[in-house]
N, C-alpha and C positions, 0 to 999 in steps of 0.2 A: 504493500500500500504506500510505505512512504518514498517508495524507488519510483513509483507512478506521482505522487504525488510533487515530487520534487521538478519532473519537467513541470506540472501545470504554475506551481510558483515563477520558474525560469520564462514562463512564456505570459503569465501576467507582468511579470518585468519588463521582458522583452517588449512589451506593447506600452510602457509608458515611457519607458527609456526612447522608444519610436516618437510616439505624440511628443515627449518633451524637448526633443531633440529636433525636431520638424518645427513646434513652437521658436526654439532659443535660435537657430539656424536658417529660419524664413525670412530674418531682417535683411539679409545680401539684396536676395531677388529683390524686394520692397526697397531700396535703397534711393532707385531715382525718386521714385514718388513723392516719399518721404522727402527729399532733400527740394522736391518741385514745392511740394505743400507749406513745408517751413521756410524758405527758401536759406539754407547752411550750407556752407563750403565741407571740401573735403574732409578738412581737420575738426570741424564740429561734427559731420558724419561719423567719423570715428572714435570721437568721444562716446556716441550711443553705447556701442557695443564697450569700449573699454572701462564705460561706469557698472556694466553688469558685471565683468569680471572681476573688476575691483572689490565690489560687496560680496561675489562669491569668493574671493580671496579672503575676506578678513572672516567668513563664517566657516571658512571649512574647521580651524579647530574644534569651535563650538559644537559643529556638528557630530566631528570625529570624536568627543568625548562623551556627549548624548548617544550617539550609538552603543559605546562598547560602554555603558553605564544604566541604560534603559531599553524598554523594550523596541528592536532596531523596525518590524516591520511597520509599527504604529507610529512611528518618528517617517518613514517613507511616503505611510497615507498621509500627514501633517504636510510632507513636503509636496507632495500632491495638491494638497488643496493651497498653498501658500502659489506654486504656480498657475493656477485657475485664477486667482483672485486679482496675481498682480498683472498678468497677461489681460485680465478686461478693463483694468484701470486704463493701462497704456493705451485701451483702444478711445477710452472717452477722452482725454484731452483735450484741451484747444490751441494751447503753445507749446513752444519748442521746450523752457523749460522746464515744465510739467512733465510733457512727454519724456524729457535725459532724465527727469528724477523716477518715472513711472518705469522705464527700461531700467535704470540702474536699480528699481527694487527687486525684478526679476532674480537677479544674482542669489538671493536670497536660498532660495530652492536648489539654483545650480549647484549649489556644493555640498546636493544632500546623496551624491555617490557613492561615496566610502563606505555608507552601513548596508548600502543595497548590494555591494562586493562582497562587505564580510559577513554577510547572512546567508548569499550564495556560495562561500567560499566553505561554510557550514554544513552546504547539502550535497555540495559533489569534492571529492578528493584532490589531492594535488597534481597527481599522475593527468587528469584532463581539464585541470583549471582554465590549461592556456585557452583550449577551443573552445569551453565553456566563454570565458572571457572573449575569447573572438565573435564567439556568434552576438554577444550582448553589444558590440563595440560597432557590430556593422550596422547598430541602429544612430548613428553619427550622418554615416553617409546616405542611407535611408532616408533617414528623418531630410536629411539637405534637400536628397531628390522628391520628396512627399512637399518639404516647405515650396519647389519648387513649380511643381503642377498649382498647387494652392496660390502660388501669388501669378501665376501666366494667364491660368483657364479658369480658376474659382475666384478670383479678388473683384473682375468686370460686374461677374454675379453675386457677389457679397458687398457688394455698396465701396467696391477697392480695400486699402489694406486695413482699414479698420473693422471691418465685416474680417477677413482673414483671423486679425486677433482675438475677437471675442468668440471666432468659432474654435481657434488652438486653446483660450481659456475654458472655454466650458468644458471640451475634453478633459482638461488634467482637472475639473472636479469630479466629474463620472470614476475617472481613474481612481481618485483618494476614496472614492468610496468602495470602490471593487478591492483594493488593497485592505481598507480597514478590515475587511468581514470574510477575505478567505485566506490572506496570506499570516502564517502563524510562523513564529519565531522557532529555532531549534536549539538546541545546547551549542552552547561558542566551544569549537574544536573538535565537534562529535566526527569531521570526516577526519582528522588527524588518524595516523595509524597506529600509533600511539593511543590513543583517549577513544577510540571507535567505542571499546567495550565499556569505557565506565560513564556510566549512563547519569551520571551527577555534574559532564562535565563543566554546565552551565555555571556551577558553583565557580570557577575559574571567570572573575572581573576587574574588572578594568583598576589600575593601579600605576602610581605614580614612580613606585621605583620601576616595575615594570617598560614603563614610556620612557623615563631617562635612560634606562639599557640599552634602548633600541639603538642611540647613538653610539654604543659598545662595538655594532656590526661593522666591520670596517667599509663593506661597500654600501652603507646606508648612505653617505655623506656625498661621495660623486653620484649616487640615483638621483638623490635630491635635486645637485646640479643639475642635470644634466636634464631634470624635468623645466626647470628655469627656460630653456631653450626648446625641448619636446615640440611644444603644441604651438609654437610660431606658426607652421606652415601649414596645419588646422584652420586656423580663426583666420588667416589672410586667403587662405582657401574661400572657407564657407562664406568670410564675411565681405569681400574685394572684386573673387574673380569674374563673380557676373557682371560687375560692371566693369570689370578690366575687357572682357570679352566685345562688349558692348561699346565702350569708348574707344579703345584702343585697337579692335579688330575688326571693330563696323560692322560687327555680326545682329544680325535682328533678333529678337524672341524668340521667331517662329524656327533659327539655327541653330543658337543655344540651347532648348530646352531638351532636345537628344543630344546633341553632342556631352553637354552636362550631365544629363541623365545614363549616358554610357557610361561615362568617366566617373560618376558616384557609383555605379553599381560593381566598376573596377574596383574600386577602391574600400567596395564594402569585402569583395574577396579579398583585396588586400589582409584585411583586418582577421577574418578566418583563417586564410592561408597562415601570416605570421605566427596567430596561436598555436595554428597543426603543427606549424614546423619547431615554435618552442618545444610544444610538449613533445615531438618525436624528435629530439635531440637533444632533450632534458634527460630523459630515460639511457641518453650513452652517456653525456657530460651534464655536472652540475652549471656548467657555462652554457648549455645551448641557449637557453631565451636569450640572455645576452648577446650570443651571436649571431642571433638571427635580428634582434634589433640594433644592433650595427652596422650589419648588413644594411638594413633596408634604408637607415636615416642615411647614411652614405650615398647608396643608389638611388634615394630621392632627392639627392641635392644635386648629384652629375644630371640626373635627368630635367630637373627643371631648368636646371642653366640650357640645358639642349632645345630644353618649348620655346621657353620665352624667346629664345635669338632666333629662333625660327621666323624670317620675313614675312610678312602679311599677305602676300602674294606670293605667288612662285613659277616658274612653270611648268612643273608635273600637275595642276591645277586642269591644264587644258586637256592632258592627256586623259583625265577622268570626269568632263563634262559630257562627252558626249554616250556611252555606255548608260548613263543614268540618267539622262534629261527627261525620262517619263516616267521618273520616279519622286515624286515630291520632295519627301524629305531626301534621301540622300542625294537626287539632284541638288537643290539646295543648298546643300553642305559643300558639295564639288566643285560647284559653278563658280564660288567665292571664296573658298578657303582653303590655303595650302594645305594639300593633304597630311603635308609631313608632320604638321600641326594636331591633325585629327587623330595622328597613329600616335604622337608624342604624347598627347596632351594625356589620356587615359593610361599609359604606361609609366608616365609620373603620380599620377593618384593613387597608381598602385601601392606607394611604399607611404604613402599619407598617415594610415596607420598600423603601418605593417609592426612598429615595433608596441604599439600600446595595450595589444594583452599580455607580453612577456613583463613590460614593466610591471603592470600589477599582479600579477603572477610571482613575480622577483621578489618585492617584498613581503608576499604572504607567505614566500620561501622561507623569508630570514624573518618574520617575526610572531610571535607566541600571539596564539588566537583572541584573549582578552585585550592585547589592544590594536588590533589589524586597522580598526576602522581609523584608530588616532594615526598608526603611521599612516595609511592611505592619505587620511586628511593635509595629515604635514605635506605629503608631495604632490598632491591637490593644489595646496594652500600656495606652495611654488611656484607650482605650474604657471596657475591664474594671475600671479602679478608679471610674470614674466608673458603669459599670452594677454595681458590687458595694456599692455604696451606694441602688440602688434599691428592693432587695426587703425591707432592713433599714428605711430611711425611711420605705417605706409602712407598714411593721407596727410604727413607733414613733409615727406619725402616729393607726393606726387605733387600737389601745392607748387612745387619749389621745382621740377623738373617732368616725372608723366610718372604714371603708375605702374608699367614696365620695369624702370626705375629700382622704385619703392619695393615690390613684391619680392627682384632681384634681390637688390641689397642685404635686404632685412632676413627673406626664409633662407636663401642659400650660408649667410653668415651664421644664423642660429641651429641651422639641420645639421652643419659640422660640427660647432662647439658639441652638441648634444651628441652625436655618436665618438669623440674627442673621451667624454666623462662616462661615456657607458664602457668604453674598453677598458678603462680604470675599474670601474664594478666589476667589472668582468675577469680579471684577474684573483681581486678577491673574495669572488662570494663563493667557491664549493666552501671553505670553510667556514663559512658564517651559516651554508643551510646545514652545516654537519651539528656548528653548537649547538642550534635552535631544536633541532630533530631528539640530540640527546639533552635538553633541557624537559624536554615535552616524557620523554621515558624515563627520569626520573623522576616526573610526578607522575604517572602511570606506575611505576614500581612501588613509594610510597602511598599511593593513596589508601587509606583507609573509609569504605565507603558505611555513610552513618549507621547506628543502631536503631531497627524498627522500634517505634512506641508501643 
């Protein structure tokens, strides 16, 4: 029962993880509108988004210690309905500054992650965290391509983008309530192989020596970094490229919205693939996820340097108008744009999140199940000040030169640093998952489980 019941958990996730991530990620496509309606330049554009990360940045502690201290699924439905609420605010506004304070309350909910990792991280073992973790992750680029049919073909029919938000807010309260009344909390560590059998494990909470240890790990300290830099080429993704596409390639709606939609669905197998290949090279080396997320932030940085220089025109362009001209869309796409661009551009979104279920994979590695959700949070808490600087830099970048530019400068510098700090973790974590493993058996060997009444 509870082998069955653990996918319907994982796929009640998976379905708000989707809506929430379709809500947070639907602001790119909205972006002209928005900036026609208020009428704001590039660099108040990207204060929107950079005000949501910022309050998800300063809550993810808060969050991460209400998790591994209270009940983590009912703290989820909570986050659920706080995204409902502040999602239809944003939609009633009438100014600009109303609206950066109503986006920037959003943030709030975004950094309620960490306890929905270590609850699942509770129901299935470490041996398939990674793919577990990849299937949950490809609801990023999902959610992108769902934000995007929603603001192209449903925004005209919803009154434009404010009709969009109040229909992404309502969902995420349907959500907190489907969460409140079937998703039920499990003992913290019961998948450890270690604690599977002692059925008390829940007894094991959240503790402050505990959380100071974790800095003990030696590869906790370059993860950390290394997330600083991670999720640059995420938010300038999700949040930029439609209108980089749009400004800078003269592509219409009606060319973007497959070409985009290819290129997210790539890049949701990105995010699968990356897990399968952590966990089937975790099983020979305690370095696999590491090296397969090196891998990939590496070969997403050569490859984007390869899109973006790709000219706007070209002439293999001609050689593929005529084979397709009575084919809508892929005519379309031919007639106008260097093809080299259309095979490039989704072979770079490949590796978008190829390494980010090995990351949290990594530290669920190296850290004892009472406080998972506080580290996650910490490298959460990173992440977000280091991604709420990306979508402001590019549009103080583009401002001052084109947004070509911007996206250049800013993801190719940060995708290196970040695989730079991951081959440092990557040296030393077999020993730090070896401590953690034998931390965990001997409280397994110790325990003494209570005296019935």
């Amino acid at each position: 029962m509870m082998n069955k019941y653990r996918w319907l958990v994982l796929a009640i996730f998976f379905m708000f993880m989707l809506l929430h991530q379709a809500d947070k990620l639907i602001i790119g496509p909205l972006v002209s509108d928005i900036q026609a309606e208020f009428n704001i330049t590039d660099t108040q554009t990207g204060a929107i988004s950079t005000g949501a990360l910022i309050v998800a940045a300063l809550l993810y502690p808060v969050w991460g210690y209400l998790y591994d201290r209270f009940a983590r699924a009912k703290l989820i439905a909570l986050a659920s309905l706080i995204w409902g609420m502040t999602t239809s605010i944003s939609a009633i506004v009438t100014s600009f500054p109303a609206f950066l304070a109503a986006r920037a309350s959003t943030g709030v909910d975004d950094s309620s992650y960490p306890g929905l990792y270590s609850l699942v991280s509770d129901y299935f073992g470490p041996s398939i965290r990674g793919k577990i973790y990849g299937i949950l992750q490809l609801t990023a680029p999902l959610g992108y391509m769902i934000g995007l049919v929603l603001a192209l073909m449903l925004a005209p029919m919803l009154g434009g983008w404010r009709g969009v938000f109040l229909l992404t807010g309502g969902l995420g309260i349907l959500m907190s309530v489907m969460i409140f009344f079937v998703v039920r909390d499990v003992a913290r560590g019961k998948s450890e192989p270690e604690l599977e059998n002692i059925a008390e494990a829940a007894t094991f909470r959240f503790s402050w020596s505990e959380a100071r240890a974790l800095f003990k790990r030696r590869a906790i300290i370059p993860l950390f970094i290394q997330g600083f830099f991670g999720v640059f080429p995420l938010n300038i993704f999700s949040f930029w490229f439609f209108t980089y596409l749009e400004r800078e390639r003269g592509m219409s709606d009606g060319q973007i919205l497959p070409l985009m939609a290819f290129s997210v669905l790539v890049m949701a197998g990105g995010a699968f693939l990356g897990g399968w290949l952590g966990d089937f090279l975790f099983k020979r080396t305690k370095r696999g996820r590491l090296i397969v997320g090196t891998t990939g932030v590496l070969s997403g940085s050569f490859m984007m340097f390869i899109t973006l220089n790709i000219p706007v025109e070209g002439r293999l362009a001609n050689l593929y108008l005529s084979p397709f001209s009575d084919m809508t869309v892929i005519g379309n796409l031919f007639a106008s744009i260097n093809p080299l661009f259309i095979i490039f551009l989704p072979l770079t979104a490949l590796f978008v999140l190829f390494s980010g279920p090995n990351i949290v994979s990594t530290v669920y590695d190296i850290a004892v199940p009472e406080v998972r959700s506080t580290a996650l949070s910490i490298q959460y808490f990173i992440e977000q000040f280091g991604a709420a600087s990306a979508p402001l830099l590019v549009g103080l970048i583009a401002d001052q030169s084109n947004l070509t530019n911007g996206i250049l400068l800013v993801a190719l510098t940060t995708w290196v640093l970040c695989g730079f700090f991951q081959f440092i973790a990557l040296i030393f974590i077999p020993k730090d998952i070896e401590a953690m493993h034998k931390q965990l058996q001997i409280r397994a060997d110790t325990f003494v489980a209570p005296t019935p009444a």
